[in-house]
C-alpha positions as CSV (number, residue, x, y, z in Angstrom):
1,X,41.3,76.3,-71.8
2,X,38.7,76.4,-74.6
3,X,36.6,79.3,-75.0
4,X,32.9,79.6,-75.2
5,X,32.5,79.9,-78.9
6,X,35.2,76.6,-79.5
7,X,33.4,74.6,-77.0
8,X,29.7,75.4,-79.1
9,X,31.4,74.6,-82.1
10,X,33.0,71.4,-80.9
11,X,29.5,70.7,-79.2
12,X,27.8,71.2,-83.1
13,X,30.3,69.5,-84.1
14,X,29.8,66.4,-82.0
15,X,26.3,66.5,-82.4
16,X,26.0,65.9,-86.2
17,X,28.6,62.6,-85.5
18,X,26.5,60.8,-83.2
19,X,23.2,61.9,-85.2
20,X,24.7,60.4,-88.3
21,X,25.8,57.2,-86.4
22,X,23.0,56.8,-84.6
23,X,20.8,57.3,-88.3
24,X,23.4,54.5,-89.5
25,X,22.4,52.3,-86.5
26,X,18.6,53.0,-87.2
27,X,19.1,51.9,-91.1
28,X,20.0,48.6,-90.3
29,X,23.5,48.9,-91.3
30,X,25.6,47.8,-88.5
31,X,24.5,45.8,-85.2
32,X,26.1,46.0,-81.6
33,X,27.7,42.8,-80.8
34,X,27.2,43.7,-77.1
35,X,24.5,45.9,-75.1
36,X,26.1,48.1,-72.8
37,X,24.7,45.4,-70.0
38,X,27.1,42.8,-70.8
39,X,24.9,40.9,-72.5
40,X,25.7,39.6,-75.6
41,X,23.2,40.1,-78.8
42,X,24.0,36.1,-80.0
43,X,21.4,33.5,-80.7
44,X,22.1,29.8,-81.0
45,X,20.1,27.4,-82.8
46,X,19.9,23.9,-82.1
47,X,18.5,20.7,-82.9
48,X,14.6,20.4,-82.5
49,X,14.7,18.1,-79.3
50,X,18.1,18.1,-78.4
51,X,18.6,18.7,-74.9
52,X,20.8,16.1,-74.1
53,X,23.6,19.2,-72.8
54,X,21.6,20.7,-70.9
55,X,20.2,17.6,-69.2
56,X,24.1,16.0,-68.7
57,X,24.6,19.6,-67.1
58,X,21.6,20.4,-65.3
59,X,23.0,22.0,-62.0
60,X,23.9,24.9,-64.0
61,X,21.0,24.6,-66.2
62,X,18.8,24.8,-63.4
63,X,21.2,28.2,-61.9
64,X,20.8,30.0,-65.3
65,X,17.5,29.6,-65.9
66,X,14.6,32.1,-64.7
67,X,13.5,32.2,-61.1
68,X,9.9,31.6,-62.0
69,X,10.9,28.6,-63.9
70,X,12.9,27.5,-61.1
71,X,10.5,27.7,-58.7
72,X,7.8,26.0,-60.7
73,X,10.9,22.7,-61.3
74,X,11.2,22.8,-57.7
75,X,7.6,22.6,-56.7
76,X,6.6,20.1,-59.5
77,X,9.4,17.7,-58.2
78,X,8.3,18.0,-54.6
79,X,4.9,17.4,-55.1
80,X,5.4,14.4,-57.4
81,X,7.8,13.1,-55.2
82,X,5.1,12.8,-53.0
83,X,2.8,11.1,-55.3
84,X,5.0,8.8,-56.2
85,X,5.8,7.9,-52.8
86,X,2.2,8.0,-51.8
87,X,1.6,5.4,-54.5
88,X,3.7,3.2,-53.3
89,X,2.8,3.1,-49.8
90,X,-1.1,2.8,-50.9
91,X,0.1,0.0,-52.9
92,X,1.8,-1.7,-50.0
93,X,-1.6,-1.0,-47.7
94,X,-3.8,-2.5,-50.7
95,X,-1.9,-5.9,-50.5
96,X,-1.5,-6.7,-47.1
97,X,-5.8,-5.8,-47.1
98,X,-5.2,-2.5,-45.1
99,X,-7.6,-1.2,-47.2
100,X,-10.5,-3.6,-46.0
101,X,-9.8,-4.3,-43.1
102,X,-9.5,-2.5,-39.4
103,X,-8.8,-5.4,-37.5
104,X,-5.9,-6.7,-39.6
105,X,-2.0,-5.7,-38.5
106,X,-1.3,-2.8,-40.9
107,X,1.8,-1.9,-42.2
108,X,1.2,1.9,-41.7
109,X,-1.2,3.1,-39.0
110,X,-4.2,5.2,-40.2
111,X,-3.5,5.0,-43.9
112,X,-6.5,3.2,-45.7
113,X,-6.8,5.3,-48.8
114,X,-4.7,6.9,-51.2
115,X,-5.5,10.3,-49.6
116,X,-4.4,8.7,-46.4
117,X,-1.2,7.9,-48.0
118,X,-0.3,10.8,-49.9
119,X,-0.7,12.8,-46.5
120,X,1.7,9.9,-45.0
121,X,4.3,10.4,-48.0
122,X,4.3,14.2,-47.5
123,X,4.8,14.2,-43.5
124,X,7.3,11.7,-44.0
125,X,9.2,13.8,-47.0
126,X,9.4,17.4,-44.6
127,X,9.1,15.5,-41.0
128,X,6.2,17.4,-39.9
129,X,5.3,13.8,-37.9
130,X,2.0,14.8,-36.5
131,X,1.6,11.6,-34.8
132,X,-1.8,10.5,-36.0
133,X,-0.2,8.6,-39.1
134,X,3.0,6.3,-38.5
135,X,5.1,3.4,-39.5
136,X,4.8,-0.2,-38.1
137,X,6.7,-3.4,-37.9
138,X,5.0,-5.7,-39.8
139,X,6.1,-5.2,-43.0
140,X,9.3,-5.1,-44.1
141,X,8.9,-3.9,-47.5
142,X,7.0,-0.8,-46.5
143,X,10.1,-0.3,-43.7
144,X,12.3,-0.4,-47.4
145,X,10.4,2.0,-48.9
146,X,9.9,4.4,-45.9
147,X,14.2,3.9,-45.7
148,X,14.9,5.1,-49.3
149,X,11.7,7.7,-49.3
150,X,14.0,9.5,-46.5
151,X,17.1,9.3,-48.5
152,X,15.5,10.8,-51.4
153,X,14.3,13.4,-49.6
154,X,17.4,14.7,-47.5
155,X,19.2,14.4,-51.1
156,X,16.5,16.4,-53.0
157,X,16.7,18.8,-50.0
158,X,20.1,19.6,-50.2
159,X,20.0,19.7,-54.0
160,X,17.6,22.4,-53.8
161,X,19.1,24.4,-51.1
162,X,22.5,24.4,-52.9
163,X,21.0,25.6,-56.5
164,X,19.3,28.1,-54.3
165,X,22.1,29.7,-52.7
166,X,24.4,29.0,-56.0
167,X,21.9,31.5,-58.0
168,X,21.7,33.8,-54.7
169,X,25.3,34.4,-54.9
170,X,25.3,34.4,-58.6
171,X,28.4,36.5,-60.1
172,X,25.8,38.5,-62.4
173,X,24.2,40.0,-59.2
174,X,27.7,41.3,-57.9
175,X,28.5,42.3,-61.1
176,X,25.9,45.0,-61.3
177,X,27.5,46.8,-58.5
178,X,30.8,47.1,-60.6
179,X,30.2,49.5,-63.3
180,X,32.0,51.1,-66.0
181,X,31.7,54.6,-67.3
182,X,28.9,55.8,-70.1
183,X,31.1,57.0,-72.8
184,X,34.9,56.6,-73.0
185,X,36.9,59.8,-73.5
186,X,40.1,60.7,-75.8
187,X,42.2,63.8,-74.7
188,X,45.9,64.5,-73.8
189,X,48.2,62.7,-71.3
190,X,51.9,63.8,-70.7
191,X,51.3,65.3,-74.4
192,X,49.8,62.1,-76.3
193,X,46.3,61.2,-77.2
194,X,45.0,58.5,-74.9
195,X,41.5,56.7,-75.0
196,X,39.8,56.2,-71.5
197,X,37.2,55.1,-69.0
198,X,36.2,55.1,-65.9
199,X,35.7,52.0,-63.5
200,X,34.2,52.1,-60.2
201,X,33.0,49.7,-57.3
202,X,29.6,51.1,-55.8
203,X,29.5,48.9,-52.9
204,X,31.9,49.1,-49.2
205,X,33.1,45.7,-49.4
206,X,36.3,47.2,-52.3
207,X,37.9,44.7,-54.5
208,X,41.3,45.2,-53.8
209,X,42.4,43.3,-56.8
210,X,41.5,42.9,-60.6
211,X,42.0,42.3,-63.8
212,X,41.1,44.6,-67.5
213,X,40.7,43.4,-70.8
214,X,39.8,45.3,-73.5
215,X,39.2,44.0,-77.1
216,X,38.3,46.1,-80.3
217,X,35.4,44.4,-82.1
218,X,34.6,44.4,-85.9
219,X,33.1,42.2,-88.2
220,X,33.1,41.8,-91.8
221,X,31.1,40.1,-94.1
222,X,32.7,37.4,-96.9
223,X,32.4,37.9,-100.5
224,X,30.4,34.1,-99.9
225,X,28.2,35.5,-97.6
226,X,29.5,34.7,-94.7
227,X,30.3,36.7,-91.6
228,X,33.7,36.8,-89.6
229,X,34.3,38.5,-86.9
230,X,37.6,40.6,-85.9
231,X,39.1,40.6,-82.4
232,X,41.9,43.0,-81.4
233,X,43.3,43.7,-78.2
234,X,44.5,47.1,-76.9
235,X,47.2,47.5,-74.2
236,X,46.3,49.0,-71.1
237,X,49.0,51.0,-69.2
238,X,47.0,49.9,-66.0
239,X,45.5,46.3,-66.7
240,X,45.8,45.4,-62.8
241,X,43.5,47.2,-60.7
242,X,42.8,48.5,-57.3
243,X,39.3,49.6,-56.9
244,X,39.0,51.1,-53.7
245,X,37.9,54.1,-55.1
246,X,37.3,54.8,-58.9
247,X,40.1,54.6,-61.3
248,X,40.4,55.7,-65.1
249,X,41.5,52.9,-67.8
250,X,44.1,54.4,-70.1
251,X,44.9,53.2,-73.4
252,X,47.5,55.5,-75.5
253,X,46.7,55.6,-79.0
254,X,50.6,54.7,-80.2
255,X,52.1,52.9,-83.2
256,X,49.9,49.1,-83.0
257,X,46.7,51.0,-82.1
258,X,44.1,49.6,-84.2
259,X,43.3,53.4,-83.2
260,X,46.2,55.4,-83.9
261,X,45.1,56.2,-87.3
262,X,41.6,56.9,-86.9
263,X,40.5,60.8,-86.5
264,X,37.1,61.7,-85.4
265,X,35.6,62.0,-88.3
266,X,36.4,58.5,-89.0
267,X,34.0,57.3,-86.2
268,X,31.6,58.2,-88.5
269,X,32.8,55.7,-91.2
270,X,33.9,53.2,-88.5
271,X,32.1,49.9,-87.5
272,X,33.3,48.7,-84.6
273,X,33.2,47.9,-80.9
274,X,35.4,48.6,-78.0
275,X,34.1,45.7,-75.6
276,X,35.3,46.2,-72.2
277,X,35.7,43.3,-69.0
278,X,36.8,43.6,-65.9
279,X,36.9,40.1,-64.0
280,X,38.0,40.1,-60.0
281,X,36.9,37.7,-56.8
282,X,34.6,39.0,-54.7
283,X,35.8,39.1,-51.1
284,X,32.8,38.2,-49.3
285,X,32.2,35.0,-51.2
286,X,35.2,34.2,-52.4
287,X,33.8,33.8,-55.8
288,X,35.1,34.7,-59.5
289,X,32.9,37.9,-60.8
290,X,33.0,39.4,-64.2
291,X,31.7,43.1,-65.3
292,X,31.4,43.9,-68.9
293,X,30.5,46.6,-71.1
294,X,31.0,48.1,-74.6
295,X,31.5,51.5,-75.8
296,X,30.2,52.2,-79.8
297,X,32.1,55.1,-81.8
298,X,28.8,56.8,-80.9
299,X,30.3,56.4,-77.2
300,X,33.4,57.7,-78.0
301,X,33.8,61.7,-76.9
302,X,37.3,63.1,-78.5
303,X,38.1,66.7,-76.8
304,X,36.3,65.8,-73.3
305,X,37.6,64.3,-69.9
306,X,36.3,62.8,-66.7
307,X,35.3,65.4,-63.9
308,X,37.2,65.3,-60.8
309,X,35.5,62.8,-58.2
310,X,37.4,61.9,-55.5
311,X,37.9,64.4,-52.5
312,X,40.2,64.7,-49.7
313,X,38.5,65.2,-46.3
314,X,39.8,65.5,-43.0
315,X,39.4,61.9,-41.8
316,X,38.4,60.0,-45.4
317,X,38.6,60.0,-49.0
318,X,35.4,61.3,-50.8
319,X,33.6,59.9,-53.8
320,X,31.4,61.7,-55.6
321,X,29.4,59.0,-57.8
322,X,27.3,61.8,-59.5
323,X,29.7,62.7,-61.2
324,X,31.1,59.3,-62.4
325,X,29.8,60.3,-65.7
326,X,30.0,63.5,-66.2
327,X,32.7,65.2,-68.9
328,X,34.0,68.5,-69.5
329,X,35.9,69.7,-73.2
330,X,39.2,70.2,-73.4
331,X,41.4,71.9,-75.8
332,X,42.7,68.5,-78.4
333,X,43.7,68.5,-81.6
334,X,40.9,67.1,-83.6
335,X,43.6,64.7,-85.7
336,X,43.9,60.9,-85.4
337,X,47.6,60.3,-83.4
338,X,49.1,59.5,-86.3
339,X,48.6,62.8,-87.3
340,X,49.3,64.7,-84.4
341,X,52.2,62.7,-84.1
342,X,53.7,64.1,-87.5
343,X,52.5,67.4,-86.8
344,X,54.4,67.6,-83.0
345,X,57.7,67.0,-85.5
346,X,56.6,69.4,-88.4
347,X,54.0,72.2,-87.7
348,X,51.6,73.2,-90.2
349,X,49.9,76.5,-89.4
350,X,47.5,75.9,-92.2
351,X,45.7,72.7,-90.5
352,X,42.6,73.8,-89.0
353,X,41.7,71.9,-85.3
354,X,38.3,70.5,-86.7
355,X,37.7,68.9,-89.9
356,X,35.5,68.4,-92.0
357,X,33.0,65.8,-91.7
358,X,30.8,64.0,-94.7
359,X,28.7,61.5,-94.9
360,X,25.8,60.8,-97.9
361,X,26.9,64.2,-99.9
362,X,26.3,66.5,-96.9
363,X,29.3,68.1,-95.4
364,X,29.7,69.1,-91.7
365,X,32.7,71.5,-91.3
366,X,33.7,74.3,-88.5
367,X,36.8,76.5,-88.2
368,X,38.0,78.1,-85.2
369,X,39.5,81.6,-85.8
370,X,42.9,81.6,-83.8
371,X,46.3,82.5,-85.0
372,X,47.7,78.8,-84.1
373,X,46.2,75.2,-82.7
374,X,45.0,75.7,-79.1
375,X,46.7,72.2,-77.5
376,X,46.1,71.6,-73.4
377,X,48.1,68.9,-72.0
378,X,45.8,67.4,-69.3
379,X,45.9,64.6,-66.7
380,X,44.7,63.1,-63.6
């Protein structure tokens, strides 16, 4: 293991890369593509007026949008469902003289006003039926109306109860009890350099089955101006997933890499994003979930790994969540794997274990005194 004084000079080490990275990010000079949420930082702009897709679409409109929103667009077509409705069955008293006249053979009992019918079209609409207003027999156009006014409301009924439940059960709300790891880590499995992270379900109900992407994320701006970006996907020794307790992702940084030649100082340099997704079915509902998250070359700790969570006890298996994201350092060689790869075949005593680091004239360096490179082979 690392001593002290090589763990406070990794630490230094460490510190002036993510302070430099983080001053790039503060300049203005690179943007994240995605928070660390799953949200994506994209904006679209359409035509002024055009809402003709979301209108063609509007049962998922109406699930995406905010609940306050929804919940005004629910009470707005309620109530002028029952205007309209009351309208029509004023209309109908006003023409057969219900209005007038007391001694005449109404179409609806007790409605004489448009008050009267506006309460009518409302107890009809929920079926509260408190017996002082009613329906007759003498008009059949007001029995019409009364027909499809019941119609309408069983069908707006069930459309609101569906959207309801739809947005309840959304896939976002399950998703945010499926979470990834903080930072990713790169250290030494079975003697080669491997980026990981941690996944981990926090609810009882485990997903038993999965599925891991992972895509490296750059993008690069045209000579005209214009803006392209770069996908690349990394292999995952374990893209299928089990998650009935927390398991590490493991990518080995091998010949294809779009990391296998980049060293830690190069995360300094580097612009890009390791956007992470884990998509599964949820076995309660039955329904297609997706968790995402992205990890920044700021995100990126080379010479740590994950502490030990998961516990054997007498009658279960013990998971320790505080320390989902906790690291320790480890003893790795502070080359890309490239590198390390060429140095496994031909040792060079003269290589130190850190470089040096510069960025905007200022140099960051650190040497560890030690007769050879101090390598631990480490695994879970």
């Amino acid at each position: 293991m690392s001593t002290k004084r090589e763990e406070q000079i990794i630490d230094t080490y460490y510190t002036s890369i993510h302070t430099l990275h983080r001053r790039n990010v503060n300049e203005g000079r690179w943007l994240r593509y995605m928070q660390k949420d799953g949200r994506f930082l994209v904006s679209f702009r359409k035509c002024p007026g055009d809402w003709s897709p979301y209108l063609q679409d509007i049962f998922t409109t109406l699930i995406e949008i905010r609940w306050r929103i929804m919940f005004l667009v629910f009470s707005l077509s309620y109530i002028l469902s029952w205007i309209f409705f009351g309208l029509l069955y004023w209309l109908i008293a006003y023409i057969n003289g219900d209005t007038q006249s007391v001694d005449n053979n109404p179409c609806m009992d007790n409605v004489r006003g448009f008050t009267e019918a506006f309460l009518f079209s409302m107890e009809t609409q929920t079926t509260i039926g408190y017996g002082h207003r009613g329906m007759t027999e003498n008009c059949i156009g007001a029995i019409i109306v009364f027909t499809i006014h019941d119609v309408f409301s069983c069908l707006l009924d069930t459309i609101v109860i569906g959207i309801v439940v739809a947005k309840m059960a959304s896939a976002r709300k399950r998703a945010q009890t499926v979470g990834f790891s903080s930072c990713a880590v790169v250290n030494l499995r079975n003697g080669d350099l491997c980026l990981s992270w941690r996944l981990g379900d926090f609810r009882g109900n485990h997903i038993l089955e999965g599925f891991i992407r992972a895509h490296l994320v750059r993008y690069v701006k045209q000579r005209e101006g214009s803006v392209v970006m770069l996908y690349q996907e990394l292999d995952l020794e374990n893209p299928h997933v089990v998650l009935a307790v927390p398991t590490t992702i493991i990518h080995k940084l091998k010949p294809g890499s779009p990391l296998y030649r980049m060293a830690p100082d190069d995360l300094l340099e580097e612009h890009f994003e390791l956007v992470v997704c884990f998509t599964y079915t949820g076995d309660s509902t039955g329904l297609l979930h997706q968790t995402r998250t992205s990890y920044t070359p700021a995100d990126i700790r080379w010479g740590q790994i994950f502490q030990d969570i998961l516990k054997v006890g007498k009658r279960h298996y013990k998971v320790d969540y505080a320390l989902f994201n906790k690291t320790t350092w480890v003893s790795v060689p502070m080359l890309c794997a490239e590198a390390y790869e060429r140095e496994r075949r031909h040792p060079n005593e003269d290589d130190s274990l850190i470089p040096p680091v510069t960025e905007n004239g200022n140099i960051y360096w650190a040497t560890i005194d030690c007769p050879e490179e101090v390598v631990v082979q480490t695994s879970l």
